[in-house]
Structures are given as C-alpha cells and as structure tokens.
mmCIF file as Biopython writes it, N, C-alpha, C and O atoms, coordinates in Angstrom:
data_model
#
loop_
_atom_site.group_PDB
_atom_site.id
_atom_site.type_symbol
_atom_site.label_atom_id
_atom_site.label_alt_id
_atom_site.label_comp_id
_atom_site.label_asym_id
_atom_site.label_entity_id
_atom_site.label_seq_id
_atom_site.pdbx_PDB_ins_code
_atom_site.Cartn_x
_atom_site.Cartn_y
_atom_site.Cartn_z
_atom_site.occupancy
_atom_site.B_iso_or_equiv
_atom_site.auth_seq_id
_atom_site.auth_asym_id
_atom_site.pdbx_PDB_model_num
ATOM 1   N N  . UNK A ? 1  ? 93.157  115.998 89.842  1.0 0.0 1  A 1 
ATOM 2   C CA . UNK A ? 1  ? 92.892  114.626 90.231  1.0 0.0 1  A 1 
ATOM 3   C C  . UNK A ? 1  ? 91.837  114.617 91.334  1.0 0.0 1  A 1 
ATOM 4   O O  . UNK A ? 1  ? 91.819  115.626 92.039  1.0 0.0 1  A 1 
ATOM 5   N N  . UNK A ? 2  ? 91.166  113.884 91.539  1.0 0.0 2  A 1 
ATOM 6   C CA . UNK A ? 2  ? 89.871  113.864 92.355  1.0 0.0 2  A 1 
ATOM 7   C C  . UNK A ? 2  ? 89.813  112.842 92.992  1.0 0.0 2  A 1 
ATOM 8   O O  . UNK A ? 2  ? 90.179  111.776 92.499  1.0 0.0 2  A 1 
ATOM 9   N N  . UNK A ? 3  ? 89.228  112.963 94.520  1.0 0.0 3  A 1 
ATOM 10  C CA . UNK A ? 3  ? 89.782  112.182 95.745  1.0 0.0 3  A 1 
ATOM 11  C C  . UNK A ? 3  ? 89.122  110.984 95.679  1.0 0.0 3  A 1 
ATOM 12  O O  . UNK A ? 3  ? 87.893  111.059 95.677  1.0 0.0 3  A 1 
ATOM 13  N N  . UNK A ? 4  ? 89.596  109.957 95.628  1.0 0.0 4  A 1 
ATOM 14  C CA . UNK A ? 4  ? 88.950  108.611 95.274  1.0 0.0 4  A 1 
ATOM 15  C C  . UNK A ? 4  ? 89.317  107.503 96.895  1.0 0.0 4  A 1 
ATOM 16  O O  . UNK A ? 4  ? 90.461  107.538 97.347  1.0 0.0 4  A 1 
ATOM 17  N N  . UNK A ? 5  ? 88.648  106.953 97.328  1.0 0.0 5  A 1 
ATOM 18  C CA . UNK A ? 5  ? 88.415  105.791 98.346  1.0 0.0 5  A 1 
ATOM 19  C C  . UNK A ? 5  ? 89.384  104.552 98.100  1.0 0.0 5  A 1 
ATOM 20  O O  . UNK A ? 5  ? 89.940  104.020 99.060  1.0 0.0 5  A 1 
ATOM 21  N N  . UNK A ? 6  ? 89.566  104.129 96.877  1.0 0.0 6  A 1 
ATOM 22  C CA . UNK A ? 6  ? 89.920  103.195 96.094  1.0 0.0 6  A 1 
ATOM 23  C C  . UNK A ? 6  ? 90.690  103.736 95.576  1.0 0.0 6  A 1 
ATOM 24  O O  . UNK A ? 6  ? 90.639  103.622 94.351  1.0 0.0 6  A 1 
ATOM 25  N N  . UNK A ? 7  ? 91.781  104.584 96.124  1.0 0.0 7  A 1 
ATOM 26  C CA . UNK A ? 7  ? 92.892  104.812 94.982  1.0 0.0 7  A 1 
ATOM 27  C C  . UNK A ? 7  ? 94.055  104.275 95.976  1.0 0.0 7  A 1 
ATOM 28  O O  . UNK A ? 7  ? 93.941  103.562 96.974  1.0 0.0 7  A 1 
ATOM 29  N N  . UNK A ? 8  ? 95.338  104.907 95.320  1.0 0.0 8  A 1 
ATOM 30  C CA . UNK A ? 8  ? 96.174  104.148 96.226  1.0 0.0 8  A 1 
ATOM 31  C C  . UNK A ? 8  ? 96.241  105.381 97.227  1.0 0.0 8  A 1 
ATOM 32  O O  . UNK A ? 8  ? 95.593  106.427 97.197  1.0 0.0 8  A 1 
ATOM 33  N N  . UNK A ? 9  ? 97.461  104.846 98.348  1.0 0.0 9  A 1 
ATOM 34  C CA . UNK A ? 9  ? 97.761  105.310 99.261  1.0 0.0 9  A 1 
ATOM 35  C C  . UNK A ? 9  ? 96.589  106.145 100.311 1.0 0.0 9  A 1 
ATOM 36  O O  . UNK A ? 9  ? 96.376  107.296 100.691 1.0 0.0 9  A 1 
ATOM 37  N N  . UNK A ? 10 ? 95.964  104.677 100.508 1.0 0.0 10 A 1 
ATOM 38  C CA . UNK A ? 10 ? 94.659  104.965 101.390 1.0 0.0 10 A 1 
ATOM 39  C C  . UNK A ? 10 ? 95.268  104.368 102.768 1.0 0.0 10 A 1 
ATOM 40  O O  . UNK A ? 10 ? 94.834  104.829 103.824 1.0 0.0 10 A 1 
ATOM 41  N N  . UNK A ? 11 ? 96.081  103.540 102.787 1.0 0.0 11 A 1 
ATOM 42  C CA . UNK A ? 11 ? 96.928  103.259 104.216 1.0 0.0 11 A 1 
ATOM 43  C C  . UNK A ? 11 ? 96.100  102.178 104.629 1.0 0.0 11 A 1 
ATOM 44  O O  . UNK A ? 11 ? 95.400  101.538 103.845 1.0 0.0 11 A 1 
ATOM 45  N N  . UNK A ? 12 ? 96.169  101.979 105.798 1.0 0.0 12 A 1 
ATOM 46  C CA . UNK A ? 12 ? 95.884  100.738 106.281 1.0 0.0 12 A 1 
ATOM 47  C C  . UNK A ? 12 ? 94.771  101.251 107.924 1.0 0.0 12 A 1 
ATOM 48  O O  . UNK A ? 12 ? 94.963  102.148 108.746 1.0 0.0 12 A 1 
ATOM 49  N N  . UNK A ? 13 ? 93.875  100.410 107.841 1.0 0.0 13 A 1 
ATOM 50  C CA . UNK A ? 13 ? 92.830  100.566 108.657 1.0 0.0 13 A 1 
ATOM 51  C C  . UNK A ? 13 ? 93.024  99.727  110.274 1.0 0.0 13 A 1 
ATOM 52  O O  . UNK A ? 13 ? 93.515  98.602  110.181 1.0 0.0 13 A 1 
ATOM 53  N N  . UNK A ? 14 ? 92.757  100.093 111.363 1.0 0.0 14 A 1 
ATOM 54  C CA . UNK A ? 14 ? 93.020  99.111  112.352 1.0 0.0 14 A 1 
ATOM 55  C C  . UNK A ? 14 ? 91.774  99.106  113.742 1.0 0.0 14 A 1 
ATOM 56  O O  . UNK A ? 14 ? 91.394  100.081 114.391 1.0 0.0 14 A 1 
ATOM 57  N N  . UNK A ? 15 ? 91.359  97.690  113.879 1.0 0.0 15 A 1 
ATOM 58  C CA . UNK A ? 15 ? 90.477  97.717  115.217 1.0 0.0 15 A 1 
ATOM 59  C C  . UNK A ? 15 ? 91.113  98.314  116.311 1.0 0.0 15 A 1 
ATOM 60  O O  . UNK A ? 15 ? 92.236  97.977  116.686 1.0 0.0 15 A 1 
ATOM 61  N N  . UNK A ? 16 ? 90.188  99.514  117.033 1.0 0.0 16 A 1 
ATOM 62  C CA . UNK A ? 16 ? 90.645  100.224 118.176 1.0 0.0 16 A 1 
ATOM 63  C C  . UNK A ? 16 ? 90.257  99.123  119.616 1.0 0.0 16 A 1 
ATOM 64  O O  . UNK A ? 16 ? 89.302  98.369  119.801 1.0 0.0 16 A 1 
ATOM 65  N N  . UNK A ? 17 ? 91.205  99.376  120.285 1.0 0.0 17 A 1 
ATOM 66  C CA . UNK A ? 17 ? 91.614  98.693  121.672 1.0 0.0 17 A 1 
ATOM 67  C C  . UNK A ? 17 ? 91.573  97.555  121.888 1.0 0.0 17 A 1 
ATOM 68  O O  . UNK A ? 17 ? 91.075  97.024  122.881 1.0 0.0 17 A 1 
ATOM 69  N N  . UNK A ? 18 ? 92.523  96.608  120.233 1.0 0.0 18 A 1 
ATOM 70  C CA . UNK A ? 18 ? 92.422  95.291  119.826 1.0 0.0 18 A 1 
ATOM 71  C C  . UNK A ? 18 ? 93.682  94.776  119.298 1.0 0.0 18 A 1 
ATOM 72  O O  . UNK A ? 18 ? 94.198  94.692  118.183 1.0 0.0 18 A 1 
ATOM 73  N N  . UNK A ? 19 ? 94.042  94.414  120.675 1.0 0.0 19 A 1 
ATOM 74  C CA . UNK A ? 19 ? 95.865  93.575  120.093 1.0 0.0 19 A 1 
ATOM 75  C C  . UNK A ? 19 ? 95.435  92.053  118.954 1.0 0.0 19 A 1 
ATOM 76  O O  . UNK A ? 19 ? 95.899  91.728  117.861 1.0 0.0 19 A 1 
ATOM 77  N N  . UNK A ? 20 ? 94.620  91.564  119.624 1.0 0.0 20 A 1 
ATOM 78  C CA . UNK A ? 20 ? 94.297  90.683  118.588 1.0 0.0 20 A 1 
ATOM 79  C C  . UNK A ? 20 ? 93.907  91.161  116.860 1.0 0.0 20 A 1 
ATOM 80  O O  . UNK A ? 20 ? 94.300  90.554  115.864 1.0 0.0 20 A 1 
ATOM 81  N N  . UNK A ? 21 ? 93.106  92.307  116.874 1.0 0.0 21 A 1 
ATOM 82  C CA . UNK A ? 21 ? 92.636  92.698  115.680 1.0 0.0 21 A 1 
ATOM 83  C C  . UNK A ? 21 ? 94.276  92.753  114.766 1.0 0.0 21 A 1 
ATOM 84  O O  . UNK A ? 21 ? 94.281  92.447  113.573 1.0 0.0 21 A 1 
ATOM 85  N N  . UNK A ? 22 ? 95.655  93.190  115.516 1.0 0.0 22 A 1 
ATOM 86  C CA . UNK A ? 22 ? 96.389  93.875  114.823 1.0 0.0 22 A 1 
ATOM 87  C C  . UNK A ? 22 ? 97.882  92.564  114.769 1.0 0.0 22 A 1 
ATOM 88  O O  . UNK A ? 22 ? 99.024  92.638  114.315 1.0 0.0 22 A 1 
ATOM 89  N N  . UNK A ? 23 ? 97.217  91.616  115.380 1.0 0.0 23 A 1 
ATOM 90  C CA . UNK A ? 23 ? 98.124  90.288  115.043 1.0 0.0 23 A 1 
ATOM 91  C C  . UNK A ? 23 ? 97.677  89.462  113.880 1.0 0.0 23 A 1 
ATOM 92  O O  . UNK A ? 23 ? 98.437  88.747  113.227 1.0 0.0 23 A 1 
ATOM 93  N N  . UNK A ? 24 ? 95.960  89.653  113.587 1.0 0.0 24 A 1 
ATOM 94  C CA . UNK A ? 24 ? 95.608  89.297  112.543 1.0 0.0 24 A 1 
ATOM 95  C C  . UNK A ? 24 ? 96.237  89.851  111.315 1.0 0.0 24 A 1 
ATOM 96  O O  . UNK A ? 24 ? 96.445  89.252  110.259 1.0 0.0 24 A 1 
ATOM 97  N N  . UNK A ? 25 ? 96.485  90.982  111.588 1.0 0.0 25 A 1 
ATOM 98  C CA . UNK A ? 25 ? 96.941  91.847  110.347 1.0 0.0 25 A 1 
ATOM 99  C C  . UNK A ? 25 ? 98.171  91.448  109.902 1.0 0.0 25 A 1 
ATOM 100 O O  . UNK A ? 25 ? 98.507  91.086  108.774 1.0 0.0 25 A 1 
ATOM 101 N N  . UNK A ? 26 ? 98.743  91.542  110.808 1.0 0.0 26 A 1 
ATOM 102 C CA . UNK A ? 26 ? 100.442 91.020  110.688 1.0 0.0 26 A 1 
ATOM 103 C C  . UNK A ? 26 ? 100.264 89.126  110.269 1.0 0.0 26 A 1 
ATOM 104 O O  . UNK A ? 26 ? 101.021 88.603  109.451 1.0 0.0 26 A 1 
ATOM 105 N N  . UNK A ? 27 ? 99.539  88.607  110.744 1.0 0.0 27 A 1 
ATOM 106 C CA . UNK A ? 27 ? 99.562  87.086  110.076 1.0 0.0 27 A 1 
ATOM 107 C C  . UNK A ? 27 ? 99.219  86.973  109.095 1.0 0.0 27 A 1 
ATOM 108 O O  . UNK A ? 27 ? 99.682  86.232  108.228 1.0 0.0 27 A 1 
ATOM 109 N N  . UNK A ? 28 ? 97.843  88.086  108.990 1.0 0.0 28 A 1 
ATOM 110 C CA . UNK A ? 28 ? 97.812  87.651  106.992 1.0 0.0 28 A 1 
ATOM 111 C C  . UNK A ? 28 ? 98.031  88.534  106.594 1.0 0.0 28 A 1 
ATOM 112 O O  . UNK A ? 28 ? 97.119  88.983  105.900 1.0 0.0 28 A 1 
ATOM 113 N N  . UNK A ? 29 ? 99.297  89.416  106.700 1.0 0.0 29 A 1 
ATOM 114 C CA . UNK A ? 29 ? 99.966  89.986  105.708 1.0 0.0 29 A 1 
ATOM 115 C C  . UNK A ? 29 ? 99.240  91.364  105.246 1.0 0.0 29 A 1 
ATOM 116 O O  . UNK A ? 29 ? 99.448  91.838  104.129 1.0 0.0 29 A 1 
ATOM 117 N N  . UNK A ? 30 ? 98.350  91.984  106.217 1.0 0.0 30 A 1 
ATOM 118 C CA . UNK A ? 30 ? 97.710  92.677  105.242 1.0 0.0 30 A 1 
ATOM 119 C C  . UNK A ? 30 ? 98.478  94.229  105.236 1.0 0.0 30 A 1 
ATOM 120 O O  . UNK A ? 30 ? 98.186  94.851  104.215 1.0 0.0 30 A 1 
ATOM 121 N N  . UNK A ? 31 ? 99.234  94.842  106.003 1.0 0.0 31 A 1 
ATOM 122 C CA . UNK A ? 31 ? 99.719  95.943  105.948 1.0 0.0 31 A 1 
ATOM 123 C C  . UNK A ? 31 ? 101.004 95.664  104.992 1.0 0.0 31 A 1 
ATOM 124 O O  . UNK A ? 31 ? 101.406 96.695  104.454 1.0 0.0 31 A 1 
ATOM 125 N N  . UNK A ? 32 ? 101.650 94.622  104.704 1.0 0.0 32 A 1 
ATOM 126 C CA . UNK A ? 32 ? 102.374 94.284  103.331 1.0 0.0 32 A 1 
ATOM 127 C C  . UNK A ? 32 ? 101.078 94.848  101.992 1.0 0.0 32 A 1 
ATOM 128 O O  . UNK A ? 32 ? 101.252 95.806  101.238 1.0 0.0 32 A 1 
ATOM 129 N N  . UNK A ? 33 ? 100.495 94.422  102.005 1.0 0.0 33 A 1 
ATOM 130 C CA . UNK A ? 33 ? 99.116  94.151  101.067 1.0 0.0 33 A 1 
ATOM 131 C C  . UNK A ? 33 ? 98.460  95.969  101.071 1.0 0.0 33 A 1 
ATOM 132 O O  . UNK A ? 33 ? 98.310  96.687  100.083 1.0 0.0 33 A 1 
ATOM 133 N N  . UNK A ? 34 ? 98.248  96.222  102.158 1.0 0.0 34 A 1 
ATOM 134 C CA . UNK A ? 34 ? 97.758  97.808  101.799 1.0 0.0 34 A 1 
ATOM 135 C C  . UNK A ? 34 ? 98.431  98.713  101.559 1.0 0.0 34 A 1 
ATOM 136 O O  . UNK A ? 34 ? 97.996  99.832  101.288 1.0 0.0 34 A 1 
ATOM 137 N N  . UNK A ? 35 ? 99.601  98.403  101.611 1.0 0.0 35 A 1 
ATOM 138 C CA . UNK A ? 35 ? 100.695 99.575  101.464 1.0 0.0 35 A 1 
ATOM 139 C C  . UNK A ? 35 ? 101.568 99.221  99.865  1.0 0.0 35 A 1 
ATOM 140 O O  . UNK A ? 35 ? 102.261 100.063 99.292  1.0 0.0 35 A 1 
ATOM 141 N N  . UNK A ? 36 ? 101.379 98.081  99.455  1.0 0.0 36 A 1 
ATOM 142 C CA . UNK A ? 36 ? 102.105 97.495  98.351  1.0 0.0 36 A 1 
ATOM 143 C C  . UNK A ? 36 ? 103.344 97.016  98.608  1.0 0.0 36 A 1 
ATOM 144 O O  . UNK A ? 36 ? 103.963 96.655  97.607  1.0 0.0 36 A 1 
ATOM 145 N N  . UNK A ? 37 ? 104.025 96.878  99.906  1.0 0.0 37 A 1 
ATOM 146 C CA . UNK A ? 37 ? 105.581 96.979  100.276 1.0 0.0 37 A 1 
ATOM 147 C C  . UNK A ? 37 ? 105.731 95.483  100.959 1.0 0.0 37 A 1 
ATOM 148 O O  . UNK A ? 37 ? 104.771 94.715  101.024 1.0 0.0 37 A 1 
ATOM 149 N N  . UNK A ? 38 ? 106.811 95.214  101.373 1.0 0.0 38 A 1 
ATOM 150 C CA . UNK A ? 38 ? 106.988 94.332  102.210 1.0 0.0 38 A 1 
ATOM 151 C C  . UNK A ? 38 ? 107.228 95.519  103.657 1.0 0.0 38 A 1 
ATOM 152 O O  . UNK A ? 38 ? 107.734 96.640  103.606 1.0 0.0 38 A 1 
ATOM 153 N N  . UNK A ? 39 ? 106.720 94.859  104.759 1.0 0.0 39 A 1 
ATOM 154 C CA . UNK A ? 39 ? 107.027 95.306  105.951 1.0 0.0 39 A 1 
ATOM 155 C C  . UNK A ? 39 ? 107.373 94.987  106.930 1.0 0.0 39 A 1 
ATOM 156 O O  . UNK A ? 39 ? 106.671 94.254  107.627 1.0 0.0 39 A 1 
ATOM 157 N N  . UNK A ? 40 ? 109.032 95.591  107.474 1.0 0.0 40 A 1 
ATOM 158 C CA . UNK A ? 40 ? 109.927 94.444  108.010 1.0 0.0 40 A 1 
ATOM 159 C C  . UNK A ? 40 ? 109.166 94.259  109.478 1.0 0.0 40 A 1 
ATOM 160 O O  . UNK A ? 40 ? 108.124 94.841  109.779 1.0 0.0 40 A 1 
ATOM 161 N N  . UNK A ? 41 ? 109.875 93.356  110.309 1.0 0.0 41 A 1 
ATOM 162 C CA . UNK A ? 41 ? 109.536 92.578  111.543 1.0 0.0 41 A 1 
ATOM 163 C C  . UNK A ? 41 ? 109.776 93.995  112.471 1.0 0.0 41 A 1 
ATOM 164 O O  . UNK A ? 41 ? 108.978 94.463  113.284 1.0 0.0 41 A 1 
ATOM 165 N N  . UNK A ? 42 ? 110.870 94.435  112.170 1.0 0.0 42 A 1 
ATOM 166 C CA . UNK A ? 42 ? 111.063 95.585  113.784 1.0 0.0 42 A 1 
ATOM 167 C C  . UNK A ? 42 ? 110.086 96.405  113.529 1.0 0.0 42 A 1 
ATOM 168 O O  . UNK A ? 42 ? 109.419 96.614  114.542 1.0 0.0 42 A 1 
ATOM 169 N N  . UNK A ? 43 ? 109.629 97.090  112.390 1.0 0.0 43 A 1 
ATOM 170 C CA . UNK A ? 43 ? 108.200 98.472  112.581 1.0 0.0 43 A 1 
ATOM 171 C C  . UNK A ? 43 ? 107.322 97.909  113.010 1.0 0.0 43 A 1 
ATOM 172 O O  . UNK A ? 43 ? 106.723 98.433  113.949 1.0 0.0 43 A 1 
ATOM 173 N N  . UNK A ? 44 ? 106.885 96.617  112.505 1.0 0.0 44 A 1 
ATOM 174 C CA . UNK A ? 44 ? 105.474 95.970  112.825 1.0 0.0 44 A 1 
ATOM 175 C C  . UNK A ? 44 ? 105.622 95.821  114.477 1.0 0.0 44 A 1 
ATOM 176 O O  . UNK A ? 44 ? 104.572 95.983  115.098 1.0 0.0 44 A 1 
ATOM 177 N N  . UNK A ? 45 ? 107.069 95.467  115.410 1.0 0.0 45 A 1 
ATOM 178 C CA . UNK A ? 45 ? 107.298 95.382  116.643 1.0 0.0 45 A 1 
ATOM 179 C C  . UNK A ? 45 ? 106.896 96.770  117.124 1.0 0.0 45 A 1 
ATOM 180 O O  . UNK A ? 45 ? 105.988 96.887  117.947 1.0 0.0 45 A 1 
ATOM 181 N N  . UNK A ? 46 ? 107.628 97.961  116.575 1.0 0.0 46 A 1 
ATOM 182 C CA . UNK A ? 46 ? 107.831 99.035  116.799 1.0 0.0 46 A 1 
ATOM 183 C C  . UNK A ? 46 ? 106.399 99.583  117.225 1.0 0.0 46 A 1 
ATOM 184 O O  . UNK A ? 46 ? 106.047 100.063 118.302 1.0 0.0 46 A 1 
ATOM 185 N N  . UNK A ? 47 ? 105.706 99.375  116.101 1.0 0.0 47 A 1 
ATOM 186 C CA . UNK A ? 47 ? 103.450 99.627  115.536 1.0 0.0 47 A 1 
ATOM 187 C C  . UNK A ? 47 ? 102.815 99.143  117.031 1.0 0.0 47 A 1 
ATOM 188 O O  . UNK A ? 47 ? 101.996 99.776  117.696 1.0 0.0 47 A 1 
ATOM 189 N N  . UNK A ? 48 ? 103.478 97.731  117.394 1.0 0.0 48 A 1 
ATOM 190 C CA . UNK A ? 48 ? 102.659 96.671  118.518 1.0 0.0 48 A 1 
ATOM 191 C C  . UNK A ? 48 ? 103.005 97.290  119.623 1.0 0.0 48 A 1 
ATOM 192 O O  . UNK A ? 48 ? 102.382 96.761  120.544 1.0 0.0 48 A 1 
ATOM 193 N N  . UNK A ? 49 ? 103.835 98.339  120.100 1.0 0.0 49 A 1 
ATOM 194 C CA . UNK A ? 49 ? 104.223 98.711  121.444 1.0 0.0 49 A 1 
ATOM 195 C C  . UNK A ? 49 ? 103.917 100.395 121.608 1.0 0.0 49 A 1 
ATOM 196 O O  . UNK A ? 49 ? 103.748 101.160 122.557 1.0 0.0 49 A 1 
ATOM 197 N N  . UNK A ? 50 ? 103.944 100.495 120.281 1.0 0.0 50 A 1 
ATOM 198 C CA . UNK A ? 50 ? 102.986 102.072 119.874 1.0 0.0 50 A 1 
ATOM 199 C C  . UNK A ? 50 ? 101.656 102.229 120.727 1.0 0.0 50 A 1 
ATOM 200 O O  . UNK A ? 50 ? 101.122 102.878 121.626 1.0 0.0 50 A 1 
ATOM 201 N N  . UNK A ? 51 ? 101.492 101.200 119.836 1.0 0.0 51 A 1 
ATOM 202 C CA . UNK A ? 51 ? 99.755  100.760 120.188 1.0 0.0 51 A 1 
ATOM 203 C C  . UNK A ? 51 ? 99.452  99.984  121.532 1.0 0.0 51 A 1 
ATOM 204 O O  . UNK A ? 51 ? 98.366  100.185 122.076 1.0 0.0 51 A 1 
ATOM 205 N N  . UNK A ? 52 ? 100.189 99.274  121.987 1.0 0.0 52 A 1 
ATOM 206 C CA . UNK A ? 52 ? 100.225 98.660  123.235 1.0 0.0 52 A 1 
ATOM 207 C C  . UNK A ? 52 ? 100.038 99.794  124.293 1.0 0.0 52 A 1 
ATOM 208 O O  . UNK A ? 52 ? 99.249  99.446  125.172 1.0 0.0 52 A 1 
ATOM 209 N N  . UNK A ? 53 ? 100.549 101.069 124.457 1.0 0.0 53 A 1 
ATOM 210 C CA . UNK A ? 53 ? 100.696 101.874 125.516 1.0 0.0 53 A 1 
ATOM 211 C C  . UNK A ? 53 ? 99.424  102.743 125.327 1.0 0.0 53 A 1 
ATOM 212 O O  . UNK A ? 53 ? 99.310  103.582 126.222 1.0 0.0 53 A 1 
ATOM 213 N N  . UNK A ? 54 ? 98.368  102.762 124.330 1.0 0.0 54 A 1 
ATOM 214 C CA . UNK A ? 54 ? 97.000  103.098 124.749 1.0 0.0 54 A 1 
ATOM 215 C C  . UNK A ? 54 ? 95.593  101.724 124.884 1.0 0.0 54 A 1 
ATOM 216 O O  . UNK A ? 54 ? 94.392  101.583 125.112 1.0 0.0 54 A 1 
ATOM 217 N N  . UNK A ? 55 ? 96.313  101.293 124.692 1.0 0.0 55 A 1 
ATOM 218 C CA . UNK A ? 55 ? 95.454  99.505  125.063 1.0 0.0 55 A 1 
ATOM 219 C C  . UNK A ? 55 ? 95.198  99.616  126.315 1.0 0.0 55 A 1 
ATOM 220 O O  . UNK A ? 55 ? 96.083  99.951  127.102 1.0 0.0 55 A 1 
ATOM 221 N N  . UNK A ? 56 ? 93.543  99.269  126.830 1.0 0.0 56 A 1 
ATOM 222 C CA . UNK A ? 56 ? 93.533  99.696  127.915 1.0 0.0 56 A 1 
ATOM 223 C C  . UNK A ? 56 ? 92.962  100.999 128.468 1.0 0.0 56 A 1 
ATOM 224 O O  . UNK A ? 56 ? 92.212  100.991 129.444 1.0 0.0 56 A 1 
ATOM 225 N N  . UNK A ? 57 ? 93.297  102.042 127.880 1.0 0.0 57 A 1 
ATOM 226 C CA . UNK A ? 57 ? 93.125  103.218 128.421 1.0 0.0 57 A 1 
ATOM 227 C C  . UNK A ? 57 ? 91.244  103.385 127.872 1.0 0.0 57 A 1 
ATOM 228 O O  . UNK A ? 57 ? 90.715  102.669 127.021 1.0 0.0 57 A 1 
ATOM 229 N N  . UNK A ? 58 ? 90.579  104.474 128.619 1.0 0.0 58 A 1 
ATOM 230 C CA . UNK A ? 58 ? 89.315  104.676 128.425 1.0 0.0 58 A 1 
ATOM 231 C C  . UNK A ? 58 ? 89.416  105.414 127.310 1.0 0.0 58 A 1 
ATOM 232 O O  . UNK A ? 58 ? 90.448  106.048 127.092 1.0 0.0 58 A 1 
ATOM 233 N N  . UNK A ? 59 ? 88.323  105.437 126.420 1.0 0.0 59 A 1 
ATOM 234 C CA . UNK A ? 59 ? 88.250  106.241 125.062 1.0 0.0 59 A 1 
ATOM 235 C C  . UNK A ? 59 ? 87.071  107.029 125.788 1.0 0.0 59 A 1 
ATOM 236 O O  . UNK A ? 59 ? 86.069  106.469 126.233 1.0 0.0 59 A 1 
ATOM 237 N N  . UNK A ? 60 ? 87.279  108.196 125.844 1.0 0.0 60 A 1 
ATOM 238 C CA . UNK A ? 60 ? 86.560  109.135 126.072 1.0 0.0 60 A 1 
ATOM 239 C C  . UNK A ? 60 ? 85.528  109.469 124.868 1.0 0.0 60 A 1 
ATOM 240 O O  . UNK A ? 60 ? 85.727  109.438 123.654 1.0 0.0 60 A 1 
ATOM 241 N N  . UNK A ? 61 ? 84.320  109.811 125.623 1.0 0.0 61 A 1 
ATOM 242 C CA . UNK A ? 61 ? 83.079  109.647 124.667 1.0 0.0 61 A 1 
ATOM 243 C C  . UNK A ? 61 ? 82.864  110.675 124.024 1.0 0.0 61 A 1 
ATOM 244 O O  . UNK A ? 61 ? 82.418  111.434 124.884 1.0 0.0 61 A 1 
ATOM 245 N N  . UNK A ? 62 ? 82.887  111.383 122.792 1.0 0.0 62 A 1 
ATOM 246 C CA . UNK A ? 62 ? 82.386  112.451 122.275 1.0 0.0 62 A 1 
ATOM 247 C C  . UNK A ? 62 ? 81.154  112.733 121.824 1.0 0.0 62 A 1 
ATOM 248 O O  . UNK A ? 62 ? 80.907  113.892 121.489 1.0 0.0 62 A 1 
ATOM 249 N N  . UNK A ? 63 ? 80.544  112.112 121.770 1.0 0.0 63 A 1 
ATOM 250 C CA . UNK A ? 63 ? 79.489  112.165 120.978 1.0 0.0 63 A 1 
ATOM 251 C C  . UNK A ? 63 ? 78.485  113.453 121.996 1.0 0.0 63 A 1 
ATOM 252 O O  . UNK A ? 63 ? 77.476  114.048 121.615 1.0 0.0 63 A 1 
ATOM 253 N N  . UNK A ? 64 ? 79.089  113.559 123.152 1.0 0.0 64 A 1 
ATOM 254 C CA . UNK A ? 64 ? 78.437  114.800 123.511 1.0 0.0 64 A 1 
ATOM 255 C C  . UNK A ? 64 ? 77.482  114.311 124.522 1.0 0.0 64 A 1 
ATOM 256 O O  . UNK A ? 64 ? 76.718  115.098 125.083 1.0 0.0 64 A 1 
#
C-alpha cells in the first residue's frame, strides 16, 4: 500500500499558539469530521488544557 495525503487516518491538523484556532475546531466540528468519530466533550476539555500549558511559551527558532 503506498503512502497517500488523502487517505484516511491522516489525523487532524492544528494552529500553533492559538486557543482560538482550536475553539474553531471544536465549533465546527471538525476533529469529529477528521477522525470520522464523534468526539466526546471531556477529551476535547482534556486536548484544551494539554494545549493550554504551552500557550504562551516561546517557540524556539530552528531554522538555525
């Protein structure tokens, strides 16, 4: 089988150091939608406080 972009279980994509980017997601449904599942209220809580505790922090530059 050969690695395709467009196949399934490509997961779900998210704006870095953007609580807003990831309330959008959750309002329109889209990590229901990329994953094929319904996805209950506590992970999506669980995801927002994940992500909450590097919100904020400096992203260190690699590019060298």
């Amino acid at each position: 089988m050969a690695e395709d972009r467009h196949g399934p279980g490509r997961g779900a994509w998210l704006c870095r150091d953007s609580p807003a980017c990831l309330e959008a997601a959750v309002r329109r449904h889209g990590f229901d939608r990329a994953f094929g599942a319904a996805i209950d209220a506590a992970a999506l809580a669980e995801l927002h406080a994940h992500l909450g505790e590097g919100w904020g922090d400096a992203t260190p530059d690699v590019r060298g």
